[in-house]
C-alpha positions in Angstrom: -7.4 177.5 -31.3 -7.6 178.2 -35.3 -4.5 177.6 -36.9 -3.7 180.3 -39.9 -1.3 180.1 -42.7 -0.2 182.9 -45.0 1.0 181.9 -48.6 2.9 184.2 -51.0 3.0 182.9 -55.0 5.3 184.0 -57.1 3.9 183.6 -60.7 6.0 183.4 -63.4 6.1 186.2 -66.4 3.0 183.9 -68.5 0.9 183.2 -65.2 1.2 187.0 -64.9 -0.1 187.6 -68.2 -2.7 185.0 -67.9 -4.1 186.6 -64.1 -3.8 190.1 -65.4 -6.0 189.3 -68.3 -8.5 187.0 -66.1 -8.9 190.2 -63.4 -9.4 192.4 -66.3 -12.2 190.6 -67.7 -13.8 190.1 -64.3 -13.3 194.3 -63.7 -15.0 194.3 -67.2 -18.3 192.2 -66.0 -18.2 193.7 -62.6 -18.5 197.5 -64.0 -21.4 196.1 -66.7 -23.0 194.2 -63.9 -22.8 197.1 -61.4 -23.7 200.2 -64.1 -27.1 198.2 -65.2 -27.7 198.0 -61.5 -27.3 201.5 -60.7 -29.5 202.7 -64.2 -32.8 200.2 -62.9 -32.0 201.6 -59.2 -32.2 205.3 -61.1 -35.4 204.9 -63.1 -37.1 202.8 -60.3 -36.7 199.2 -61.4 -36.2 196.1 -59.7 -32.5 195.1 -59.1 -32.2 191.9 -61.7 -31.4 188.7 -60.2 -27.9 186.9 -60.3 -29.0 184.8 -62.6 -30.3 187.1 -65.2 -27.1 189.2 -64.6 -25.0 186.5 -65.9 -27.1 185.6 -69.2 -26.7 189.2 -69.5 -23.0 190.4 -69.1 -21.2 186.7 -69.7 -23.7 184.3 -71.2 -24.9 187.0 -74.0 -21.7 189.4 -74.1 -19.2 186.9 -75.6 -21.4 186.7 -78.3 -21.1 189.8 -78.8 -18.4 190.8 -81.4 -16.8 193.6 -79.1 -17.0 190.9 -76.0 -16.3 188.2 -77.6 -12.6 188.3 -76.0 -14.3 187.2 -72.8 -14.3 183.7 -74.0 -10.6 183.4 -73.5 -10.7 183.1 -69.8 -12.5 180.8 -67.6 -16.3 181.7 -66.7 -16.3 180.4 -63.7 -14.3 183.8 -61.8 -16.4 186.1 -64.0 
């Protein structure tokens, strides 16, 4: 038999800040990660690796000074 647990957190008003703004930057790479897929899919291109996905839409993007906001949150979730 598997025991299972269920957990509820109850964040405080900053840790709610904080997660919103960490899911929002993930939604963020996600939807750049997911659109590049979907144009190389269109015009017949391989799929680009995991790898080259993340130099692309975290490595590269918070370079960028429209991205650069990505830096404030952990990389590891995006």
């Amino acid at each position: 038999m598997k025991a299972r647990f269920k957990y509820r957190i109850y964040p405080t008003l900053g840790q709610k800040y904080l997660l919103a703004k960490l899911f929002g930057c993930v939604r963020v790479v996600w939807n750049d990660s997911l659109a590049c897929c979907q144009q190389k899919y269109k015009s017949g291109e391989n799929k680009p690796t995991n790898s080259e996905l993340q130099k692309l839409f975290i490595t590269q993007a918070k370079k960028t000074e429209c991205r650069e906001w990505l830096s404030e949150v952990s990389n590891i979730p995006l």
